[in-house]
C-alpha angles and dihedrals in degrees: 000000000000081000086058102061098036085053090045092043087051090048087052098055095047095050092054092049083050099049095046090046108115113232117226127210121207120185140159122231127238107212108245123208117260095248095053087050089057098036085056096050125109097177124013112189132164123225146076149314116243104223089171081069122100097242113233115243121248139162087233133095091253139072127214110242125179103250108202097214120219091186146000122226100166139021145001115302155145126228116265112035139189100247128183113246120180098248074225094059095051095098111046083038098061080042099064099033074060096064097048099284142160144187130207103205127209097206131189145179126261134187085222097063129035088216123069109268119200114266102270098353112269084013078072102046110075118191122236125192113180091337104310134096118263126197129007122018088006093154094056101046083053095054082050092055095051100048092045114071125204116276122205115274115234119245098213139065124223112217118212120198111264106229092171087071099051102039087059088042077060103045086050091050090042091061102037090051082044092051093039085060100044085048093044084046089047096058103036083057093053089044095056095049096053092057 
């Protein structure tokens, strides 16, 4: 009977450890056609990553990063913002924004983050040097530049509940009430055998 609880204990132990363990998602991106890019976006903004920001956790395979916004094209929003980075792009990003860099993000929303996330990850970060696009398409982000004008940027931030936070809280306060009984059974156990 001793055997039982120790298995038990042990299963215990390993369950928790399996239920608190973070998923990652990896993907590659099909390049999507300008158009498409515009056509999916809900909000499209310039500006720049703070990397300065905590990022907000997510499963996903983006982070939420604050994004300090220079103009509005499309959308309602505050500045700054919680947008989706790749946690792969970080680097080359800061990099650029470095060097004087900008980016004019095609953001949507996504049942996997509860921050906007760019249309089909970098299809929906567009580089900008001096205020102008650098790199693929240029000319037609260009041409989307000139015939949208800037919109006003909110004041105020909305805040949204952040689940994420309390069904790990959950998770966390699930095993350890899970290990606290198998222990409790484990001792009365050895209790009872002793009288």
């Amino acid at each position: 009977m001793k055997n039982v609880y120790y298995i038990l204990f042990v299963a215990s132990f390993l369950l928790t450890v399996i239920m608190n363990t973070t998923t990652a998602s990896a993907t590659s991106w099909v390049e999507l056609e300008p158009q498409e890019v515009v056509d999916r976006a809900e909000v499209v903004v310039s500006g720049t990553y703070n990397f300065s920001s905590q990022p907000e956790p997510s499963d996903f395979i983006f982070q939420g990063k604050e994004f300090d916004i220079t103009h509005v094209y499309k959308g309602e929003v505050a500045d700054p913002i919680t947008a989706g980075i790749d946690g792969f792009d970080v680097g080359w990003v800061e990099e650029f924004q470095e060097e004087g860099g900008e980016f004019l993000l095609f953001l949507e929303a996504s049942k996997d983050a509860d921050f906007l996330i760019p249309v089909a990850g970098p299809n929906g970060m567009v580089q900008l040097k001096d205020g102008k696009v650098v790199g693929p398409n240029q000319a037609f982000y260009e041409d989307f530049l000139k015939s949208n004008p800037e919109q006003k940027i909110a004041t105020e931030v909305e805040a949204s509940p952040d689940t994420q936070d309390e069904q790990s809280s959950f998770l966390v306060y699930g095993s350890i009430l899970v290990l606290i009984g198998v222990g409790f059974a484990f001792f009365l156990y050895r209790y009872k055998k002793k009288t």
